[in-house]
mmCIF file of the N, C-alpha and C atoms, coordinates in Angstrom:
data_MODEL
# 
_entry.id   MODEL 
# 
loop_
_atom_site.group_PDB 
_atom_site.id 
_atom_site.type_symbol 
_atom_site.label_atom_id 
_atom_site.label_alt_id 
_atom_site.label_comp_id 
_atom_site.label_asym_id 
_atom_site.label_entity_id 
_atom_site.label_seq_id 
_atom_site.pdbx_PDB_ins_code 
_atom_site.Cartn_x 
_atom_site.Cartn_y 
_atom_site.Cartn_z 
_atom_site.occupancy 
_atom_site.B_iso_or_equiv 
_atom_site.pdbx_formal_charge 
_atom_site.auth_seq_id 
_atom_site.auth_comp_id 
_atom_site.auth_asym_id 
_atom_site.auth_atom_id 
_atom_site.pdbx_PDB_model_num 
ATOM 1   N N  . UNK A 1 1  ? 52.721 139.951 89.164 1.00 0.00 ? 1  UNK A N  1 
ATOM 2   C CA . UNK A 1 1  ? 53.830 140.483 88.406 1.00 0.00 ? 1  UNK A CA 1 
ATOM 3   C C  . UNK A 1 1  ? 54.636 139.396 87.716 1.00 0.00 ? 1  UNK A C  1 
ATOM 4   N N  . UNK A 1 2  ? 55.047 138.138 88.335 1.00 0.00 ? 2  UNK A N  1 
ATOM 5   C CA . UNK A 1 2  ? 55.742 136.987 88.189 1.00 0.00 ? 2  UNK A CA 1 
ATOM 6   C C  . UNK A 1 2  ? 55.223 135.878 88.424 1.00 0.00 ? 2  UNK A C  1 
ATOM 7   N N  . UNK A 1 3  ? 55.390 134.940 87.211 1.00 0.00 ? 3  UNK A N  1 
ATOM 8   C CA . UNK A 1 3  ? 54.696 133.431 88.010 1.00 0.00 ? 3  UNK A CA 1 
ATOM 9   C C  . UNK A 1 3  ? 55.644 132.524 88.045 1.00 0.00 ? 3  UNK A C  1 
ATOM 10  N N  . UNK A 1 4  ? 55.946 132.048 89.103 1.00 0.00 ? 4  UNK A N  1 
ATOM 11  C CA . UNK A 1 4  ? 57.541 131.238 89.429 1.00 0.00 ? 4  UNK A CA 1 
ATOM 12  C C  . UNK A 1 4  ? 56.864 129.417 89.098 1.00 0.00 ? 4  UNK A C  1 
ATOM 13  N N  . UNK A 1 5  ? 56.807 128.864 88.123 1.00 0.00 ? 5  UNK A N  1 
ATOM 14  C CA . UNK A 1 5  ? 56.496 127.634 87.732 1.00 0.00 ? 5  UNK A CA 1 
ATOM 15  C C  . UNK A 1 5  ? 57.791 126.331 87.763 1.00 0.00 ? 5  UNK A C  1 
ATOM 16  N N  . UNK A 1 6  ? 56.797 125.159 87.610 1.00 0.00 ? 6  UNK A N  1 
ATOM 17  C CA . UNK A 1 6  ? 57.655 124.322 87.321 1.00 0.00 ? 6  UNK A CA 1 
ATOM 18  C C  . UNK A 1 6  ? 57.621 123.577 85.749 1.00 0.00 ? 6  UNK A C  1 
ATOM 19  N N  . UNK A 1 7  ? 56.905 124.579 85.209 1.00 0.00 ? 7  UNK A N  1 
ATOM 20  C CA . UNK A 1 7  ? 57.061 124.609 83.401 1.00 0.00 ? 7  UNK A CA 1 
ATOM 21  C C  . UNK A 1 7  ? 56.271 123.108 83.008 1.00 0.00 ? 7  UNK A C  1 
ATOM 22  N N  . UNK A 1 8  ? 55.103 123.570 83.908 1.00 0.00 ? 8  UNK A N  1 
ATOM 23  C CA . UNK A 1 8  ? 53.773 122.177 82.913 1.00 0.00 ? 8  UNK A CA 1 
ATOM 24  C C  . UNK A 1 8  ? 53.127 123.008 82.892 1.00 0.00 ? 8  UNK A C  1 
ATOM 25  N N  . UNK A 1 9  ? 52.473 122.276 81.641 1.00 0.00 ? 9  UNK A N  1 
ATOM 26  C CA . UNK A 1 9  ? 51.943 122.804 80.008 1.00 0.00 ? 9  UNK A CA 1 
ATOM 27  C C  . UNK A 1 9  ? 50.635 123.640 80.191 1.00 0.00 ? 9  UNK A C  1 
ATOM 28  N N  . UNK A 1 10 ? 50.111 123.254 81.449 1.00 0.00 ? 10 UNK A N  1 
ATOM 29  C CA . UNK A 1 10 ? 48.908 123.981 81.693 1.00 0.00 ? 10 UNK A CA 1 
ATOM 30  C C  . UNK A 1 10 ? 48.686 125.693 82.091 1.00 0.00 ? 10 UNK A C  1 
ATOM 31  N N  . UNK A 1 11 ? 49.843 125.741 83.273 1.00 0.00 ? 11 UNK A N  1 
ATOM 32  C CA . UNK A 1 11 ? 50.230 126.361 84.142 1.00 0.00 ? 11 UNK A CA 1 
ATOM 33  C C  . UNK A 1 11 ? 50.898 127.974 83.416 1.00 0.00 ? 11 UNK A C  1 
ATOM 34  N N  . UNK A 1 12 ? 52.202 127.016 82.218 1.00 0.00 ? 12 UNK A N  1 
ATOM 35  C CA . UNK A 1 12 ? 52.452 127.752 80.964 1.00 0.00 ? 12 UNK A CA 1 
ATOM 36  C C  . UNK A 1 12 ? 51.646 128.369 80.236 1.00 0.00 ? 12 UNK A C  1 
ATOM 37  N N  . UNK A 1 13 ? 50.031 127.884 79.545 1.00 0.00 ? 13 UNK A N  1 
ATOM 38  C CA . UNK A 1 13 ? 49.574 128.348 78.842 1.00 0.00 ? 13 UNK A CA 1 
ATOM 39  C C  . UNK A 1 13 ? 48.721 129.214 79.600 1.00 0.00 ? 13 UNK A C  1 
ATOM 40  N N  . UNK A 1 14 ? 48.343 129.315 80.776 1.00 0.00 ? 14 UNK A N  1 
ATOM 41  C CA . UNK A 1 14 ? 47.710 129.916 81.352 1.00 0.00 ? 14 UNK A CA 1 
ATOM 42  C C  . UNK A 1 14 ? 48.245 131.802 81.452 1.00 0.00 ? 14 UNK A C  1 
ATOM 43  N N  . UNK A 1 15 ? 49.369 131.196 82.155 1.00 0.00 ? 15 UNK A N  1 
ATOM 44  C CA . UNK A 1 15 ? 50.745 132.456 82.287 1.00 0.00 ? 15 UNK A CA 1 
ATOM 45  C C  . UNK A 1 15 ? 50.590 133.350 80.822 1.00 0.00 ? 15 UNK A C  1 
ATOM 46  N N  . UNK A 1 16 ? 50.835 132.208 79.657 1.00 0.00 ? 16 UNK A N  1 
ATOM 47  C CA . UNK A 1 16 ? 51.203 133.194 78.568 1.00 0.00 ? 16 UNK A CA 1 
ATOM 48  C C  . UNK A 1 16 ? 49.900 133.718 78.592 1.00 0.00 ? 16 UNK A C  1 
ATOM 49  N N  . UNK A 1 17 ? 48.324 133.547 77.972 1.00 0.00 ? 17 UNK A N  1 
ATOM 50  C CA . UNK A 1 17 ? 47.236 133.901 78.047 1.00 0.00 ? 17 UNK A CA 1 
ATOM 51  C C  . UNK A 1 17 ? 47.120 135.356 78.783 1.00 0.00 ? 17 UNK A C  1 
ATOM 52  N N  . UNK A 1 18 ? 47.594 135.217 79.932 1.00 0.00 ? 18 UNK A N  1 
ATOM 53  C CA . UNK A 1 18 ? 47.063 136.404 80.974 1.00 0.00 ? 18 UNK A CA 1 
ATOM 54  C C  . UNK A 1 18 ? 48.491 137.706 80.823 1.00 0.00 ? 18 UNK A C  1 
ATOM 55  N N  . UNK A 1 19 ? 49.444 136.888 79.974 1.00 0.00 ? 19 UNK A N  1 
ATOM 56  C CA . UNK A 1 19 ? 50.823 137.569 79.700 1.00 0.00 ? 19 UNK A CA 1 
ATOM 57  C C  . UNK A 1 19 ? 51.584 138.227 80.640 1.00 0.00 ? 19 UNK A C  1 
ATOM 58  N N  . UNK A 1 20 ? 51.546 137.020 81.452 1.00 0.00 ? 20 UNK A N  1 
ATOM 59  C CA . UNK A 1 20 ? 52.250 136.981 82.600 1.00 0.00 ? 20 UNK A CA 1 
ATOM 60  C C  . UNK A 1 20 ? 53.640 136.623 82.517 1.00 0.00 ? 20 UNK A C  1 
ATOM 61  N N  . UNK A 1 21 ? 54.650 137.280 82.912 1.00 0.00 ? 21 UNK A N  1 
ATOM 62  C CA . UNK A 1 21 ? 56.363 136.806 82.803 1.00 0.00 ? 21 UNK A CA 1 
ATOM 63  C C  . UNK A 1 21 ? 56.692 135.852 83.599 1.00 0.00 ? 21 UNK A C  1 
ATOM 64  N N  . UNK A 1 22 ? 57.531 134.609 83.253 1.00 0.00 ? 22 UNK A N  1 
ATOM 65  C CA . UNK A 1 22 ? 57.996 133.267 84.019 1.00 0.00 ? 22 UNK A CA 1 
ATOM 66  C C  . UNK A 1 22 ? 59.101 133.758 84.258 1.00 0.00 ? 22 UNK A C  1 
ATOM 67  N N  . UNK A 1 23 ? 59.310 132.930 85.564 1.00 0.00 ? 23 UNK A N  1 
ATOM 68  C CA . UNK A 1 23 ? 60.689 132.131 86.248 1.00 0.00 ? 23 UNK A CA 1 
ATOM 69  C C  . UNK A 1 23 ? 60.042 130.651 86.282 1.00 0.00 ? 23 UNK A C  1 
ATOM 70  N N  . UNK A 1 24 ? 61.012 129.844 85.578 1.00 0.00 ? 24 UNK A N  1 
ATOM 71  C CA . UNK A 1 24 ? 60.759 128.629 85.472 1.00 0.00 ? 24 UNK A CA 1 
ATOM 72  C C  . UNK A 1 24 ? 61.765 127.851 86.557 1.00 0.00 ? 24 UNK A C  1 
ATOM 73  N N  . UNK A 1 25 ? 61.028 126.836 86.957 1.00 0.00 ? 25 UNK A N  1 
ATOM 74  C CA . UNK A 1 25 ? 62.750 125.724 87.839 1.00 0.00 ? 25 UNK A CA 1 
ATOM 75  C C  . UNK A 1 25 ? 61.584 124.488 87.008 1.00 0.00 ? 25 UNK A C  1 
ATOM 76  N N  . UNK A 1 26 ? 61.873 124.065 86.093 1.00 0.00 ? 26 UNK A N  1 
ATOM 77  C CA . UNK A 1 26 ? 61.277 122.313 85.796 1.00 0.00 ? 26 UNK A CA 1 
ATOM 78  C C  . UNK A 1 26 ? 62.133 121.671 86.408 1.00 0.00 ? 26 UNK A C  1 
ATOM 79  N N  . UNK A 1 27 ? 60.959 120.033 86.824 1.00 0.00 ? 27 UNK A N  1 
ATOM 80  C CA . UNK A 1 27 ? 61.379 119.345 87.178 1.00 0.00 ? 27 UNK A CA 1 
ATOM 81  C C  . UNK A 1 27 ? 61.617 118.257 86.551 1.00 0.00 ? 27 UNK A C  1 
ATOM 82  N N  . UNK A 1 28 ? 60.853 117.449 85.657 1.00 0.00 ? 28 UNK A N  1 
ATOM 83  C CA . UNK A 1 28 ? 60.969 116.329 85.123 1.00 0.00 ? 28 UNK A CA 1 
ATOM 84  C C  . UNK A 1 28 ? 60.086 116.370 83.497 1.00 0.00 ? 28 UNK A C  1 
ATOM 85  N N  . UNK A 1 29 ? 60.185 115.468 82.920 1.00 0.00 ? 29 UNK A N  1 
ATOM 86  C CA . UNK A 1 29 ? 58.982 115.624 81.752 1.00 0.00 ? 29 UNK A CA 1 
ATOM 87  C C  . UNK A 1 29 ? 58.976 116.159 80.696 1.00 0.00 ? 29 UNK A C  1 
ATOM 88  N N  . UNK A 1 30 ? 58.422 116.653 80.746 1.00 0.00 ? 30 UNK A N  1 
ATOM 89  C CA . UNK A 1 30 ? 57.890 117.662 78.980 1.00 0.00 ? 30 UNK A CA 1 
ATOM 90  C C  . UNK A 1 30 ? 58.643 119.111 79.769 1.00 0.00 ? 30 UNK A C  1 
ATOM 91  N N  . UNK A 1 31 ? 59.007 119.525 81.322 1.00 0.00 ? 31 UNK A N  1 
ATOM 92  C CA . UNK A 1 31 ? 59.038 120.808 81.782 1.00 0.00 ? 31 UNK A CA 1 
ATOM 93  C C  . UNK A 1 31 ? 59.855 121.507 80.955 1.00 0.00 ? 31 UNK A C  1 
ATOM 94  N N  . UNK A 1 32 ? 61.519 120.548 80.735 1.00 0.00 ? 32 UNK A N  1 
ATOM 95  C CA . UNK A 1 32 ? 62.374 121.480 80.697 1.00 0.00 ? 32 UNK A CA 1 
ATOM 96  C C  . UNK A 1 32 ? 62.053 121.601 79.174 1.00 0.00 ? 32 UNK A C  1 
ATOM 97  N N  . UNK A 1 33 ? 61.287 121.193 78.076 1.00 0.00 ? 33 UNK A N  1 
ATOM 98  C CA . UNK A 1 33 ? 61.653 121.540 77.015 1.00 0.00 ? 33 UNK A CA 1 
ATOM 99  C C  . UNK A 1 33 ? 60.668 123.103 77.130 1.00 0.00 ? 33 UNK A C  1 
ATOM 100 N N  . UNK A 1 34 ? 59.381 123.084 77.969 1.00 0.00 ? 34 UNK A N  1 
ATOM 101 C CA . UNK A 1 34 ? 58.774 124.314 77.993 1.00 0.00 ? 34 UNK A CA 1 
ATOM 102 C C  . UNK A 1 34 ? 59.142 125.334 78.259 1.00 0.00 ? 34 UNK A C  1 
ATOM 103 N N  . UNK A 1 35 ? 60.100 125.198 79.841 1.00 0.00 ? 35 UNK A N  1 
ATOM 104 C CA . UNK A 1 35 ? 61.095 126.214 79.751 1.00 0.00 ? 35 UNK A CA 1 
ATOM 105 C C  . UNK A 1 35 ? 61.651 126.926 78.804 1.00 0.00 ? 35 UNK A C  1 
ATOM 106 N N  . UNK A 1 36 ? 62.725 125.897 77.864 1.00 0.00 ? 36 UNK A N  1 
ATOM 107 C CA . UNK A 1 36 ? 63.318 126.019 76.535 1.00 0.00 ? 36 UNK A CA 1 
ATOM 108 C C  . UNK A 1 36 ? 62.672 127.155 75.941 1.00 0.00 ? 36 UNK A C  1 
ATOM 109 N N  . UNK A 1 37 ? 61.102 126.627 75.315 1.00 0.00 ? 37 UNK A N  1 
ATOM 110 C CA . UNK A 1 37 ? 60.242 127.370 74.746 1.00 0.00 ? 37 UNK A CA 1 
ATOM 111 C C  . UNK A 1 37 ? 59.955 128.798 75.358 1.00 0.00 ? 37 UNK A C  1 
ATOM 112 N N  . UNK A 1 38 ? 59.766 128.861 76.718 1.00 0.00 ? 38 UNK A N  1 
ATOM 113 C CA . UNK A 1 38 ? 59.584 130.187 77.335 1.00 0.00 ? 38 UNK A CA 1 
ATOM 114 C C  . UNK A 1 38 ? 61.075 130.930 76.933 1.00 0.00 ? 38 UNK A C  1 
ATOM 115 N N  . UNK A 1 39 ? 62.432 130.657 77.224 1.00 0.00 ? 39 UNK A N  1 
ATOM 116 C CA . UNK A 1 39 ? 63.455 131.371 77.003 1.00 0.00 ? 39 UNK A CA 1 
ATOM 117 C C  . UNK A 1 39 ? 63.243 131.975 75.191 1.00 0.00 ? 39 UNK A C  1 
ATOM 118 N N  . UNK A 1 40 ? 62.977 130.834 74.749 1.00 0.00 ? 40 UNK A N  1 
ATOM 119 C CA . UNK A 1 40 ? 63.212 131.196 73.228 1.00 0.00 ? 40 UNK A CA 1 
ATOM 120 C C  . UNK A 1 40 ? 61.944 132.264 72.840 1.00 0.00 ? 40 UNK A C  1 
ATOM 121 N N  . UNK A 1 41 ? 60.760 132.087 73.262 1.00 0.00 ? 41 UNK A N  1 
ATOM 122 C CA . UNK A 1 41 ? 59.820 133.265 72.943 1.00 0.00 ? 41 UNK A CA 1 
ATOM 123 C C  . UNK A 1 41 ? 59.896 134.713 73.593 1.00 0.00 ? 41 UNK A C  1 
ATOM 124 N N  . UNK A 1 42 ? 61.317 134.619 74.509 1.00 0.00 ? 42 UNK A N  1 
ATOM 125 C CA . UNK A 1 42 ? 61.118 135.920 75.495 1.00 0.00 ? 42 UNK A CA 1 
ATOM 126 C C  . UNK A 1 42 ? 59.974 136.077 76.391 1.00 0.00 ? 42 UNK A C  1 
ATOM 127 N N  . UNK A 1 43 ? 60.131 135.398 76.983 1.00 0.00 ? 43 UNK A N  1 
ATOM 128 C CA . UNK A 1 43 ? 58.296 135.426 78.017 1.00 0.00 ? 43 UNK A CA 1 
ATOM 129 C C  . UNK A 1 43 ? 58.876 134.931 79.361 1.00 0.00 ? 43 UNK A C  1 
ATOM 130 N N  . UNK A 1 44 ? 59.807 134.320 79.456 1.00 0.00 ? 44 UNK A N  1 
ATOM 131 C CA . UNK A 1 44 ? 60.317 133.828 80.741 1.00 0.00 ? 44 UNK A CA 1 
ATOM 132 C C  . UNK A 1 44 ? 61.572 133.527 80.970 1.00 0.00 ? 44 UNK A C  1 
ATOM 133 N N  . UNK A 1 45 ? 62.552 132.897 81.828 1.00 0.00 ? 45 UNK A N  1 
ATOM 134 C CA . UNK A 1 45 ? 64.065 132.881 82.585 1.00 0.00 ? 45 UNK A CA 1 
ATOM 135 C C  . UNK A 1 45 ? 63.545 131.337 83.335 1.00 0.00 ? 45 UNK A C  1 
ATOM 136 N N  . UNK A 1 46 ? 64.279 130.694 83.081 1.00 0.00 ? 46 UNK A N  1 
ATOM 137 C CA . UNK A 1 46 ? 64.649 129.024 83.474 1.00 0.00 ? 46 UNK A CA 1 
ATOM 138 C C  . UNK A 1 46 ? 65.612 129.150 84.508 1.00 0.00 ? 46 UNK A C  1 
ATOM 139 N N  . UNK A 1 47 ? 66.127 128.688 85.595 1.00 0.00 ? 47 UNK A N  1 
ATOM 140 C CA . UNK A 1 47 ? 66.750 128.125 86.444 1.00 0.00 ? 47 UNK A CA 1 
ATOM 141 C C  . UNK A 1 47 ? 66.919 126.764 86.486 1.00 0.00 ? 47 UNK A C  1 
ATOM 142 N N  . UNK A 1 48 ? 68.213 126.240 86.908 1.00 0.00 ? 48 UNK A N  1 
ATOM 143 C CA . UNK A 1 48 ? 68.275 125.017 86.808 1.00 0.00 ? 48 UNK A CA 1 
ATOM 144 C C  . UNK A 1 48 ? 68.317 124.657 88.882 1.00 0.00 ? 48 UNK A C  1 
ATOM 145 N N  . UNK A 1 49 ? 68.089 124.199 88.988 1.00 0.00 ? 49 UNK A N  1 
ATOM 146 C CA . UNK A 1 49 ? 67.865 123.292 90.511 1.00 0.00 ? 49 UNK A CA 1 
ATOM 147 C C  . UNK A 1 49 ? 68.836 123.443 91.148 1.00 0.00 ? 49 UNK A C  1 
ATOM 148 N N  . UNK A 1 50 ? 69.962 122.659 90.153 1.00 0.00 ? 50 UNK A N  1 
ATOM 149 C CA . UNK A 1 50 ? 71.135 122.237 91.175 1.00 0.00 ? 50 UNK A CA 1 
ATOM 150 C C  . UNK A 1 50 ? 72.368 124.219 90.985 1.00 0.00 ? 50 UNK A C  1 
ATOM 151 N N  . UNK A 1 51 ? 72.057 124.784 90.180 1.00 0.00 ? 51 UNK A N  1 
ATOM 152 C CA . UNK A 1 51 ? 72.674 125.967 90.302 1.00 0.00 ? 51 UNK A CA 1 
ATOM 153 C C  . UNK A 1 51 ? 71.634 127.095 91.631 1.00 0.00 ? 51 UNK A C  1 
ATOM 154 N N  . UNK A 1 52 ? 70.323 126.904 91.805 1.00 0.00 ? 52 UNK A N  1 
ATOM 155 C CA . UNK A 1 52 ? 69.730 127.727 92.448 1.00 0.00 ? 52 UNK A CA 1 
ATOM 156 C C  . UNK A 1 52 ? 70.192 128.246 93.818 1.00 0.00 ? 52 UNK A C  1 
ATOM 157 N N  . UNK A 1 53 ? 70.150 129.669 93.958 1.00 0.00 ? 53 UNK A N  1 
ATOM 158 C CA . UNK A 1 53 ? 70.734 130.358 95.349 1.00 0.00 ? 53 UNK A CA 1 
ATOM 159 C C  . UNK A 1 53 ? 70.030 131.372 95.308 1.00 0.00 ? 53 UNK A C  1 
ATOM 160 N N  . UNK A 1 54 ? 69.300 132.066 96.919 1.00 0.00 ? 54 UNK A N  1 
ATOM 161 C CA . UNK A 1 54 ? 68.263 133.035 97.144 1.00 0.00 ? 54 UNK A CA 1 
ATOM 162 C C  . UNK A 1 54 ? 68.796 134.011 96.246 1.00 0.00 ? 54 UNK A C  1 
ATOM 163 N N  . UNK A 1 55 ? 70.158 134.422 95.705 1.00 0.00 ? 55 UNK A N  1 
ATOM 164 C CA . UNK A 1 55 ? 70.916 135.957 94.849 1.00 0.00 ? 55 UNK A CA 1 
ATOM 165 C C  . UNK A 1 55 ? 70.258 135.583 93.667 1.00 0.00 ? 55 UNK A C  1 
ATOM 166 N N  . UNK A 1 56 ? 70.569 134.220 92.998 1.00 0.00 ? 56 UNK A N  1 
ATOM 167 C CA . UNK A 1 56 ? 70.071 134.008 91.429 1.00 0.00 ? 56 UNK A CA 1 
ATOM 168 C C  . UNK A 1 56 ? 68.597 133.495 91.100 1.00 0.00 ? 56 UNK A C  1 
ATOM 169 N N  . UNK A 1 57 ? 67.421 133.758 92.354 1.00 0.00 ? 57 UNK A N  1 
ATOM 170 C CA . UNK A 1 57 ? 66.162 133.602 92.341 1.00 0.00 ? 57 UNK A CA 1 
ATOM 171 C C  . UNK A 1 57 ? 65.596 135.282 92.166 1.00 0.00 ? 57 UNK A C  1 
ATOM 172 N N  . UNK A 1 58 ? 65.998 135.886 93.228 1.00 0.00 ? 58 UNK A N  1 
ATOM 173 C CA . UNK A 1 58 ? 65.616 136.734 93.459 1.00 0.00 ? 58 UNK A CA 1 
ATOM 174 C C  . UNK A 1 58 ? 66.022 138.076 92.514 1.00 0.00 ? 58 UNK A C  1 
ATOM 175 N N  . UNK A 1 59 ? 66.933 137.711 91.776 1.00 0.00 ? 59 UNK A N  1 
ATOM 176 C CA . UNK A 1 59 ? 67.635 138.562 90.600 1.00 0.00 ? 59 UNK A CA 1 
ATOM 177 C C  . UNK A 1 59 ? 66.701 138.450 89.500 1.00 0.00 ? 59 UNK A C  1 
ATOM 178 N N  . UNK A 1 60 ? 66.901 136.878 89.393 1.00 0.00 ? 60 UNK A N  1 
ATOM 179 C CA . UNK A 1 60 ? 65.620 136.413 88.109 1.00 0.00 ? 60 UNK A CA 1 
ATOM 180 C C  . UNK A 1 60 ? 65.030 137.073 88.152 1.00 0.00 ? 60 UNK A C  1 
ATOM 181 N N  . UNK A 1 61 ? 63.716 137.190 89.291 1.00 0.00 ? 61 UNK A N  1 
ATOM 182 C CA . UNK A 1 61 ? 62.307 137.848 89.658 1.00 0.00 ? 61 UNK A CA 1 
ATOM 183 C C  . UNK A 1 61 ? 62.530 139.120 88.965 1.00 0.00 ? 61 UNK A C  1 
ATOM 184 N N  . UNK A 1 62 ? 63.467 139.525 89.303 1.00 0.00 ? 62 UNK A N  1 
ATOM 185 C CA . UNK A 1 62 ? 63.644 141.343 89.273 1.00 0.00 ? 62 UNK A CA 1 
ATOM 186 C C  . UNK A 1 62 ? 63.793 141.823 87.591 1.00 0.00 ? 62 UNK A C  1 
ATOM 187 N N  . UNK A 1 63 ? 64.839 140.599 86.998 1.00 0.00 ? 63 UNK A N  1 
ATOM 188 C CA . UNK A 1 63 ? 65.197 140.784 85.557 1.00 0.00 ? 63 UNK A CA 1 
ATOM 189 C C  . UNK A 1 63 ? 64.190 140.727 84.916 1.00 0.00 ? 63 UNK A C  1 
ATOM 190 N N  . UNK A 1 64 ? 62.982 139.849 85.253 1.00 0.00 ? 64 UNK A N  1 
ATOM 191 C CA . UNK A 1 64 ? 61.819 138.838 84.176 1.00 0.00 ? 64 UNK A CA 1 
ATOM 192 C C  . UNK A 1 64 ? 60.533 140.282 84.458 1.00 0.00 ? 64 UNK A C  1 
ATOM 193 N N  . UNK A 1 65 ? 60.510 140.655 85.911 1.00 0.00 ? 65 UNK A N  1 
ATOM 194 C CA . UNK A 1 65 ? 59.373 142.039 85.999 1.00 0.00 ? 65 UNK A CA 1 
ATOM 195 C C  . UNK A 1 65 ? 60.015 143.063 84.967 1.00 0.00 ? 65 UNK A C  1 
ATOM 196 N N  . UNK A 1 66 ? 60.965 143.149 85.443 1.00 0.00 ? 66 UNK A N  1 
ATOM 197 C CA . UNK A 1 66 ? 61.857 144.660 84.308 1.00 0.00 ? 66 UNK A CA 1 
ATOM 198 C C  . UNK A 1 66 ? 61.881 144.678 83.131 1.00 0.00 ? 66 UNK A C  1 
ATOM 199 N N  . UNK A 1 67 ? 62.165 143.483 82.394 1.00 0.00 ? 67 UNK A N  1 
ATOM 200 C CA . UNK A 1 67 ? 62.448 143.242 81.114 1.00 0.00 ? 67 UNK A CA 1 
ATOM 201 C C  . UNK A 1 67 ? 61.018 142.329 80.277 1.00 0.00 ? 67 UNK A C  1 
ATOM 202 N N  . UNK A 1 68 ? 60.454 142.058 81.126 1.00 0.00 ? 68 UNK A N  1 
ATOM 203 C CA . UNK A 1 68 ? 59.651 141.358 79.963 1.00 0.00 ? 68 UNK A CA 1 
ATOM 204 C C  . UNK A 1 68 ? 58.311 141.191 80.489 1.00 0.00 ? 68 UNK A C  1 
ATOM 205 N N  . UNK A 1 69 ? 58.037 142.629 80.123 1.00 0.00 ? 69 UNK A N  1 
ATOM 206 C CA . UNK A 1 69 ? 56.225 143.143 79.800 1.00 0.00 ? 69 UNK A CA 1 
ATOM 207 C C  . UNK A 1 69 ? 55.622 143.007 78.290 1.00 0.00 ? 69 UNK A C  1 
# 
């Protein structure tokens, strides 16, 4: 239903391919601009690390299945 990534490039293209909806948390690298890219195409929801709490993971999950088939 959800693929909870850390937004490398592989992992991403795979997801979109099979049109699968992200929750992203990147960590370093090229991640967060993919993230970026997932928010801006509507395909996925970014989290940032230092904001993360089980309410705003588990909300994500729920928003990204509901909203973006």
């Amino acid at each position: 239903k959800v693929f909870i990534t850390h937004c490398g490039g592989l992992g991403v293209q795979e997801a979109m391919y099979h049109e699968t909806p992200m929750v992203g948390l990147p960590m370093f690298g090229d991640q967060s601009k993919n993230g970026q890219n997932l928010e801006i195409a509507g395909i996925g929801k970014i989290l940032q690390w230092n904001e993360l709490s089980v309410n705003l993971l588990t909300d994500s999950i729920d928003d990204v299945i509901s909203n973006l088939k």
